[in-house]
Backbone as ProteinMPNN parsed JSONL, in Angstrom:
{"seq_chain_A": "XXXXXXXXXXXXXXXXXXXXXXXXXXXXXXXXXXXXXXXXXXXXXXXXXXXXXXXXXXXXXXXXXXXXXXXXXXXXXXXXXXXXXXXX", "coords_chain_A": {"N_chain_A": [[79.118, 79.412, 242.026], [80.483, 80.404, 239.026], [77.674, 79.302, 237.544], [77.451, 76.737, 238.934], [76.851, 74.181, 240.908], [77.419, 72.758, 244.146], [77.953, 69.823, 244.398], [79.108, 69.367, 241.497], [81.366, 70.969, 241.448], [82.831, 69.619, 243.281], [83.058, 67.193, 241.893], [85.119, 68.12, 239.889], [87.35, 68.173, 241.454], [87.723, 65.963, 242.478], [88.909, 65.088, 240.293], [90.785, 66.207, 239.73], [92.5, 65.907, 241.456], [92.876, 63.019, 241.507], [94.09, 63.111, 238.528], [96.304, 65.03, 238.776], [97.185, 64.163, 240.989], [98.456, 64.2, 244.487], [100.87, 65.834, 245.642], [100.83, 67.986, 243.39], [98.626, 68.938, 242.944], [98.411, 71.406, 245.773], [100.249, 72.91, 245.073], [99.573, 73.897, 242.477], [97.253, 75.327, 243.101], [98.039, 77.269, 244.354], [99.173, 78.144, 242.611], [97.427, 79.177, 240.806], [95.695, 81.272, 242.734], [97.618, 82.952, 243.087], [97.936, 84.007, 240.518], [95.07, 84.945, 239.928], [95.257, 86.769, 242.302], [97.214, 88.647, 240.908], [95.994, 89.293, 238.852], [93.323, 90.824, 239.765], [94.598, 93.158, 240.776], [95.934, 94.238, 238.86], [93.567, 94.897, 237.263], [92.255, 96.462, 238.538], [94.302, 98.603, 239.113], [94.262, 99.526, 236.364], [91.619, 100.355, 236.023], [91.641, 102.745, 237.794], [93.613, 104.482, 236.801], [91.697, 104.642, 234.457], [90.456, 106.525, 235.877], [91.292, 108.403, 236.563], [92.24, 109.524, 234.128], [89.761, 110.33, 233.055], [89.311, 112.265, 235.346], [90.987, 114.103, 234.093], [90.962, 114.713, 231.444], [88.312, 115.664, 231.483], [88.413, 118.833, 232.487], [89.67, 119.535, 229.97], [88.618, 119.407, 227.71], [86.29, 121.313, 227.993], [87.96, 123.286, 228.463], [88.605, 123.66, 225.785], [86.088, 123.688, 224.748], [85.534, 126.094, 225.372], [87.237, 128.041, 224.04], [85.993, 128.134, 221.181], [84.321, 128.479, 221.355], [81.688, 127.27, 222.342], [78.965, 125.501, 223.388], [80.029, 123.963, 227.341], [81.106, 120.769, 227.189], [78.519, 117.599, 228.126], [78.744, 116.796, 232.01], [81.083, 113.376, 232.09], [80.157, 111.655, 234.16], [77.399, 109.906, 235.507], [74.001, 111.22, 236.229], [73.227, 112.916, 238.755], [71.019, 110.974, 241.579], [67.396, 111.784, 241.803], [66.201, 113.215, 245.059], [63.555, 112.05, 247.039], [60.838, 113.861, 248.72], [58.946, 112.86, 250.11], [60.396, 110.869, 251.656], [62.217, 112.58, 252.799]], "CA_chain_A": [[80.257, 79.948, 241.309], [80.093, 79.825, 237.265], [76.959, 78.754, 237.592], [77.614, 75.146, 238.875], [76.376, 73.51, 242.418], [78.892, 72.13, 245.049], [78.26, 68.511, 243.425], [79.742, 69.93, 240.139], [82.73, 71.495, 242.279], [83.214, 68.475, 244.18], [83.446, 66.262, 241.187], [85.772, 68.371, 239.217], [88.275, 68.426, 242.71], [87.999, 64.559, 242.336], [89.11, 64.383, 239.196], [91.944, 67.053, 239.862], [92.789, 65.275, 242.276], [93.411, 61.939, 240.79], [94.821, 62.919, 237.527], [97.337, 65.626, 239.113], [97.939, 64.014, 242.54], [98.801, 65.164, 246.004], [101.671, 66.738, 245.551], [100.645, 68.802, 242.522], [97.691, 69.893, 243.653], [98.534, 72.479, 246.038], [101.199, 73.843, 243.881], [98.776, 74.389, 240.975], [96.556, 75.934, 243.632], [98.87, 78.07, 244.749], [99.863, 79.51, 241.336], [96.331, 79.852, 240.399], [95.449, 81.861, 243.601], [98.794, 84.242, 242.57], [97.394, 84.586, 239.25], [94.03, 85.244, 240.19], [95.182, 88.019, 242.707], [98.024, 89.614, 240.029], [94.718, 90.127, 237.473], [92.692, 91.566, 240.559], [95.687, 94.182, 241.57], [96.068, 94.743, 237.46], [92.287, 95.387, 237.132], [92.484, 97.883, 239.684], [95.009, 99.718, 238.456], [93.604, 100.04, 234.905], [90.289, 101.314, 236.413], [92.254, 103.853, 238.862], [94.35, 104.846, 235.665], [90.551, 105.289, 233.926], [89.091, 107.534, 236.346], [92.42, 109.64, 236.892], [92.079, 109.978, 233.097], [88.332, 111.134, 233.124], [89.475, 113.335, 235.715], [91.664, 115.178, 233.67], [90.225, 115.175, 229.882], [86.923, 116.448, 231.525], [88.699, 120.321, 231.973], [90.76, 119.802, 228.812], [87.262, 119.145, 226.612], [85.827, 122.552, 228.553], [88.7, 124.562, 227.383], [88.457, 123.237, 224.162], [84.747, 124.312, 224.099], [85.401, 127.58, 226.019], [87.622, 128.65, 223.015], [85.691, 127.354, 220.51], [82.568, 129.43, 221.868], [80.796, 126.358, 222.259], [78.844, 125.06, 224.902], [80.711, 122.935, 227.954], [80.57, 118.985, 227.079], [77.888, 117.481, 229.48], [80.037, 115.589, 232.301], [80.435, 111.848, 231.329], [79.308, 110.516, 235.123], [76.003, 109.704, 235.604], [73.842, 112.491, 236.672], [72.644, 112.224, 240.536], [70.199, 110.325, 242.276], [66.499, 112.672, 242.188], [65.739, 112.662, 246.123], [62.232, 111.43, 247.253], [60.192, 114.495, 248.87], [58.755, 112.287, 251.221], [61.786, 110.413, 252.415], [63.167, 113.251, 253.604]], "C_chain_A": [[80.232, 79.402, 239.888], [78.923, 78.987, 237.264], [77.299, 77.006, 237.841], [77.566, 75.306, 240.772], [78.329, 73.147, 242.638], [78.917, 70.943, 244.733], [79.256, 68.369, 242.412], [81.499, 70.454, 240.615], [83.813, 70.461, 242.321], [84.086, 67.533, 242.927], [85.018, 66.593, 240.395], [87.38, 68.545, 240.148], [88.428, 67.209, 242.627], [88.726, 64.464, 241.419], [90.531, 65.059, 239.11], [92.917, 65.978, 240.373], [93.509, 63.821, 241.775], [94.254, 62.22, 239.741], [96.79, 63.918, 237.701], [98.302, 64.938, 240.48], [98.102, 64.666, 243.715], [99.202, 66.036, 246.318], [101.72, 67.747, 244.364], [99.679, 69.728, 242.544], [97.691, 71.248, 244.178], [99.358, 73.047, 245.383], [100.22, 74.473, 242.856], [97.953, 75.626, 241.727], [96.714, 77.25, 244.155], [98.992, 78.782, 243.573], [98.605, 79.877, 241.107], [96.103, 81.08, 241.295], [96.584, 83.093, 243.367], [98.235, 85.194, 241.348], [96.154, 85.533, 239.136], [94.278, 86.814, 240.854], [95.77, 88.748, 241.874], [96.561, 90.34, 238.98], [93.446, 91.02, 238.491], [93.128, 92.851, 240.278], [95.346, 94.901, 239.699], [94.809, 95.238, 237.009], [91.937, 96.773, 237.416], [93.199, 98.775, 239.582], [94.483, 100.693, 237.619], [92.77, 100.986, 235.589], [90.608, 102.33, 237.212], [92.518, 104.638, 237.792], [92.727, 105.468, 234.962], [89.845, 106.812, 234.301], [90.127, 108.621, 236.83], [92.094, 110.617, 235.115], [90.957, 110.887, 232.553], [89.008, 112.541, 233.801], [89.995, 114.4, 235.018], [91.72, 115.453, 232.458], [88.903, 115.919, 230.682], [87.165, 118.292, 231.38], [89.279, 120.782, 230.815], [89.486, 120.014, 228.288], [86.6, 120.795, 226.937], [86.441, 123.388, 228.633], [88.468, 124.438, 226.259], [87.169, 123.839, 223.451], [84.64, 125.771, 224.13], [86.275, 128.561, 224.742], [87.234, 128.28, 221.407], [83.801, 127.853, 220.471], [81.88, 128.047, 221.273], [79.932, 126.106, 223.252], [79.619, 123.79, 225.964], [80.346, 121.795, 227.573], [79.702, 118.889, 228.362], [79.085, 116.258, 230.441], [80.042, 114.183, 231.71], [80.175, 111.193, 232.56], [77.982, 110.74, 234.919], [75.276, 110.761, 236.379], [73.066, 111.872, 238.406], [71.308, 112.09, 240.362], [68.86, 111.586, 242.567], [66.486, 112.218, 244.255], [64.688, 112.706, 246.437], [62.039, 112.811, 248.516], [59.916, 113.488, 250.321], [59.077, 111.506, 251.549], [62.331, 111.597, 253.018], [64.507, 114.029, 253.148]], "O_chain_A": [[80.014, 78.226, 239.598], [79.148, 77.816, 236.957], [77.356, 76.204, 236.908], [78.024, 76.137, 241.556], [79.43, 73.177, 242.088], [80.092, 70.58, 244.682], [80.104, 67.477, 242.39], [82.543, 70.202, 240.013], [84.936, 70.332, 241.834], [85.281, 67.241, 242.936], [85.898, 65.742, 240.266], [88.391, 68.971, 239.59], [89.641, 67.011, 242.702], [89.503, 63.525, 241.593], [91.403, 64.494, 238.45], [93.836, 65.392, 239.8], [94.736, 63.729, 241.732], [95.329, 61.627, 239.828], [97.871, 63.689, 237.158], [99.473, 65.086, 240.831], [97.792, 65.856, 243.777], [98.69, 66.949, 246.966], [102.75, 68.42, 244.341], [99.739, 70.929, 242.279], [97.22, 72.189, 243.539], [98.891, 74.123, 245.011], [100.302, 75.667, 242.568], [97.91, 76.738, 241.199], [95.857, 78.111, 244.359], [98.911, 80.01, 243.565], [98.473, 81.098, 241.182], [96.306, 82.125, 240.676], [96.171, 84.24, 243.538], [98.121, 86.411, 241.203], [96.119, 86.58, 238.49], [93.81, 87.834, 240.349], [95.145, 89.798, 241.719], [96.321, 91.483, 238.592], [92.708, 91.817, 237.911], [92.415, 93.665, 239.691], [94.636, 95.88, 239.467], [94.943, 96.175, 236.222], [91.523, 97.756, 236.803], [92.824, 99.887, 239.955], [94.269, 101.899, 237.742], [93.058, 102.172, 235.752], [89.615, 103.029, 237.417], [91.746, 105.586, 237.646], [92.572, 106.689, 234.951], [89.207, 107.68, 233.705], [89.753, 109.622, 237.441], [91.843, 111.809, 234.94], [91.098, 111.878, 231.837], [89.218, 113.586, 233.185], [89.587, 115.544, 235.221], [92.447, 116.388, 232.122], [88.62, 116.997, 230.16], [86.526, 119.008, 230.608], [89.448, 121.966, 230.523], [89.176, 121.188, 228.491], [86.449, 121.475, 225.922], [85.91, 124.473, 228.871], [88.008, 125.422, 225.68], [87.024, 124.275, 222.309], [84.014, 126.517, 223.376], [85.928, 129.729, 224.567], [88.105, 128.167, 220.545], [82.738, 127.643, 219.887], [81.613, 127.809, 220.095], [80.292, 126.688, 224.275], [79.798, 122.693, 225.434], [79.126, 121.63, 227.563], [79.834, 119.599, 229.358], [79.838, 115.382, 230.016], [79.154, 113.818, 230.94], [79.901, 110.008, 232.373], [77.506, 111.652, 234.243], [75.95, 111.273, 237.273], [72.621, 110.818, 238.86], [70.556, 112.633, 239.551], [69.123, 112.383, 243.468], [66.734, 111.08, 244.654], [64.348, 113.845, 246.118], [62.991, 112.903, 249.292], [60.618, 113.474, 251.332], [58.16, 110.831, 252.017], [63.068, 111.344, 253.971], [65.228, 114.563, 253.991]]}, "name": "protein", "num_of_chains": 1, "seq": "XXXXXXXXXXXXXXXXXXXXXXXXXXXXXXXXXXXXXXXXXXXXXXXXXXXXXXXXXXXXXXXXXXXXXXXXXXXXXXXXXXXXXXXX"}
């Protein structure tokens, strides 16, 4: 994790440890672990929110071209996977 061994872990849990105490400890641990999941959940959103948004500029842009006698934008996902002939 962040590049660092379980030595490196260990030590920095010692040192927690001592300078915060017993009873501070899990508290801190606790809020971190809150924090940590709130920026998960909030991540996840955003990127939901992203790909709702794709969804629904991609037909706007393809009216836009269609009156505009242009050609359609190419989509913006990635184009599929060729499949292997002899795979099957």
């Amino acid at each position: 994790m962040f590049g660092m061994g379980m030595g490196e872990l260990l030590v920095i849990l010692g040192i927690a440890l001592l300078v915060l105490g017993p009873k501070r400890l899990p508290e801190l641990a606790s809020g971190l672990g809150k924090a940590i999941r709130e920026f998960r959940k909030a991540s996840r959103d955003l990127s939901d929110q992203i790909e709702v948004d794709e969804s629904v500029r991609q037909p706007i842009m393809e009216l836009k071209a269609a009156l505009r006698d242009e050609p359609p934008p190419a989509p913006s996902a990635a184009p599929p996977k060729a499949v292997d002939p002899a795979k099957g």
